[in-house]
N, C-alpha and C positions, 0 to 999 in steps of 0.2 A: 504494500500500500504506500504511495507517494504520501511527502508529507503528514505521514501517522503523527499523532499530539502525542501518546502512549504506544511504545513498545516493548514488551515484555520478553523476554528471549529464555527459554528453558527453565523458570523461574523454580525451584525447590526450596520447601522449608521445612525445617524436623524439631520435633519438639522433643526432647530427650530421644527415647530410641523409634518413634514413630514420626512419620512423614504425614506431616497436615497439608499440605500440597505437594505435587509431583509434575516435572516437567511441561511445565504450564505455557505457553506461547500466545500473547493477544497483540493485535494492532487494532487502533481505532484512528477513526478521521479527526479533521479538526471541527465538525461540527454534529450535529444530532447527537440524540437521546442512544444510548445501546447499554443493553438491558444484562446483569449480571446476575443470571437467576441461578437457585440452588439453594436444597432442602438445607434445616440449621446444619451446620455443623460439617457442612461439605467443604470447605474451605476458601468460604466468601470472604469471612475476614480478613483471614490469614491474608490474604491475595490484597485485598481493600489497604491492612497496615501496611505492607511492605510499599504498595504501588504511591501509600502517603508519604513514606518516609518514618513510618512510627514504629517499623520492626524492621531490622538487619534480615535479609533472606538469607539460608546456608549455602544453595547457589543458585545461577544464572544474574542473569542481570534486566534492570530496568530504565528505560529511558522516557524521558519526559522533556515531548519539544527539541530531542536529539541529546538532550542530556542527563548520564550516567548519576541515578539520583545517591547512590554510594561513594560516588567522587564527587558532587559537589550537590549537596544536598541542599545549602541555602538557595543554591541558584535554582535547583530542580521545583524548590517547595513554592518557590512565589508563583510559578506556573498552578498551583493546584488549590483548589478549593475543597474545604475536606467536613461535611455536617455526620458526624457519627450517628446511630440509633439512638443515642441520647445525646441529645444536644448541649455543647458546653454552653448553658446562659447560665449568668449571674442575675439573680433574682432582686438584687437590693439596687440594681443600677439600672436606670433608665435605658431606653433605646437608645439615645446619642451617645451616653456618656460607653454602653457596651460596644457598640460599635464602632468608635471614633479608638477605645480598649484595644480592639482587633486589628484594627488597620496597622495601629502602635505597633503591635506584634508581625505583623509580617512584613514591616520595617519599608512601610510606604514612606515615601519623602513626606513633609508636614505640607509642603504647598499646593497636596494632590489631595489630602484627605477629606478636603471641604464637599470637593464636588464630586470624589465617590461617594461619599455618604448619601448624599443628595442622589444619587444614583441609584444605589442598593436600595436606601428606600424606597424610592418611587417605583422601582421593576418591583418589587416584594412589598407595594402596598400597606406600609406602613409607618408613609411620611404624616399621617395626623397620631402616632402613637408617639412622637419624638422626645418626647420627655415626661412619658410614663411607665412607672416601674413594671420590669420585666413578670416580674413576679404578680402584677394585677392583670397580665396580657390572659387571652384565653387560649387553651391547647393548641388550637389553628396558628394565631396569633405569635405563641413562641413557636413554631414551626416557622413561620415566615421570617424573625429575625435570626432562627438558625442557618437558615438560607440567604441571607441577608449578608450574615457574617463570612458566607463561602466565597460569596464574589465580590465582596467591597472590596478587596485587592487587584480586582479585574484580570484573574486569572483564565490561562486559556482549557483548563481541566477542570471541572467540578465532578466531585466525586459523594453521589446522596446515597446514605446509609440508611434502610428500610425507611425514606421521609415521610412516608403515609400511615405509622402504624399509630394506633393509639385515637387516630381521628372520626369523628363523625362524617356519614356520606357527600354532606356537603363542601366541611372544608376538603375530604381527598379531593374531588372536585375543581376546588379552587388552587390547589396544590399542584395536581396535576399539570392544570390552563399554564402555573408559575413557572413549573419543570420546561416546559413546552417552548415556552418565553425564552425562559434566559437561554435555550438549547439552540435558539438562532444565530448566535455568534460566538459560539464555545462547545467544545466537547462536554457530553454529561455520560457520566456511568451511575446508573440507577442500579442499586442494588435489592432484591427483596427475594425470599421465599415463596410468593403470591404468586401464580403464573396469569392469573389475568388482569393486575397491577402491570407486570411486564408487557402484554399484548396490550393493552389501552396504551400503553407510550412510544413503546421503543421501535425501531423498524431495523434493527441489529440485535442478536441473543448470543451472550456467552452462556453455554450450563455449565455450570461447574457440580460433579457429582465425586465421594471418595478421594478428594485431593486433585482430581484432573479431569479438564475440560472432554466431555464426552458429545457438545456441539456449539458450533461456530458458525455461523449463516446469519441471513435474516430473519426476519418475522415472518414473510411471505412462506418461504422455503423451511420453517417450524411449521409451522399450519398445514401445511401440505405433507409436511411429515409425521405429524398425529395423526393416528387412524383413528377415526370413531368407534365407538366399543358397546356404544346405547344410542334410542331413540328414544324421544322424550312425546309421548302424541296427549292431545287433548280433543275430547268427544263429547258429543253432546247423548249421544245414546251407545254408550262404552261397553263388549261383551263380556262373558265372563272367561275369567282367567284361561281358563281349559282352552277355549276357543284360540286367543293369542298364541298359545305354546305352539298350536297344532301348525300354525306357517314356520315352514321351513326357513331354518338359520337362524330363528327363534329360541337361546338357553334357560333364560328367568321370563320373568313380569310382575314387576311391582309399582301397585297399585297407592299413588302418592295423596289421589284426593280421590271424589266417588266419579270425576269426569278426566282425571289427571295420570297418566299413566308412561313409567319407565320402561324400554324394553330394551335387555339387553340380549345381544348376539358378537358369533364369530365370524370376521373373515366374509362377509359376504354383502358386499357394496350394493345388492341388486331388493336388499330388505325393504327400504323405505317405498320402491314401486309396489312391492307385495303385500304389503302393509295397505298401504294406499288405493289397489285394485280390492281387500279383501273388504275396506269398511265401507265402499263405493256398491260391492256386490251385497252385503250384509247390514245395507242399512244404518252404520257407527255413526252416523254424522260429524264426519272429521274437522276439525276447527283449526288445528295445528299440531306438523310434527317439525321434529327439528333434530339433528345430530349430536349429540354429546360427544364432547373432546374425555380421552381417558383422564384419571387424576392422575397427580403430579406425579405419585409416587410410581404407580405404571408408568410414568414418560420416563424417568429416572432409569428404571429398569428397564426398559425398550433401549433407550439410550446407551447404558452400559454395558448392555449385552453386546450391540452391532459395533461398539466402540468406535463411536464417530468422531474424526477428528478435524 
């Protein structure tokens, strides 16, 4: 990839006698959202500290912006914007006074921090909170000045650690729209366990499963590579179970509400017509069906078996 903002090269890290990552390889552009999903403990953070600068890998190496963040790590850091799963805010300081805190630390000149600030706030929409204590802001709210605090250095890397968890549907929402935003003139790596937190954003997926990326492509080229595994139909005159079983490619059927029904099969793409010919000849008054994507945990497993790289 020309131009990559991040490149990771063979990246390994061991923690006494086990390997929490294993020969790891990513390049990203210098702009869009791409998406770093993987169940806990598969080694998102590992990967996330090293690529900040907050943990020594044991080997390979990482660049940022072409530079070797273990050889000149101040130079590497100003490039990166870094909002962990819990956000470093100071509860007893205002928005200005935290922010203006920040800028201090990644050692922005003093005759620039005026009009970042002015910046970060007004992209993260909380230039009318500027001198209210952090600690009176609401969930959404310190979300936004955690985000706030990743780019007032106007870094070309921002790196959001699960930024949606903990919120209600509206602020991920407006969370989201924020992600989307600041993703127009910067690389973002979105981290989360959620796979369709990652589909709503990203149009790039790293998985990382067991220490090592088991898929690298788009969003497009993921989608196409989940097989569906259920159908999900809704009826207004639904038969009984027995009936269901008896179409071919048909394994369970489970019954979600009295007009709401799951069906799950193997391997055979040609269900949904048969489904659809059978409640047409039988009367079901069909309303909606729709394809179910497998859970995450069968993607994992699908994943690590065909070891996609």
């Amino acid at each position: 990839m020309q131009d990559a903002i991040v490149k990771i090269d063979h990246l390994s890290h061991r923690y006494s006698s086990s390997w929490a990552i294993r020969d790891i390889n990513i390049e990203i552009g210098q702009t869009g959202i791409v998406g770093l999903l993987g169940s806990n403990g598969a080694g998102k953070s590992t990967t996330m500290n090293i690529l900040c600068g907050a943990l020594n890998q044991t080997e390979g190496n990482v660049y940022i912006n072409g530079i070797d963040i273990r050889e000149q790590p101040e130079q590497a850091k100003k490039e990166i914007g870094f909002l962990p799963q819990t956000p470093p805010l100071y509860m007893d300081l205002t928005v200005d006074e935290y922010l203006i805190y920040c800028a201090e630390l990644r050692m922005m000149p003093k005759d620039k921090i005026k009009s970042a600030l002015a910046d970060a706030k007004e992209r993260c929409g909380i230039t009318h909170f500027s001198q209210r204590l952090i600690g009176n802001l609401s969930g959404g709210y310190r979300q936004r000045v955690g985000i706030a605090q990743a780019i007032i250095h106007r870094p070309k890397l921002v790196v959001l650690d699960e930024p949606t968890n903990g919120l209600d549907p509206n602020q991920i929402i407006e969370v989201r729209a924020l992600i989307k935003e600041i993703a127009t003139d910067r690389a973002v790596i979105f981290s989360s366990h959620v796979l369709t937190e990652v589909q709503m954003l990203c149009k790039e997926i790293k998985m990382i499963e067991g220490g090592r990326i088991v898929f690298s492509d788009t969003m497009d080229a993921f989608n196409n590579y989940v097989a569906p595994h259920s159908v999900l139909m809704r009826m207004e005159n639904p038969p009984a179970e027995a009936a269901l079983r008896q179409i071919a490619g048909v394994t369970s059927v489970d019954f979600l509400t009295e007009r709401q029904v799951r069906i799950y099969f193997t391997g055979d793409q040609d269900i949904s017509e048969r489904l659809i010919e059978a409640s047409v000849h039988n009367g079901w008054r069909l309303k909606e069906i729709n394809l179910d994507k497998s859970a995450l945990d069968e993607i994992f497993k699908q994943l690590s078996t065909k070891k996609i790289q």
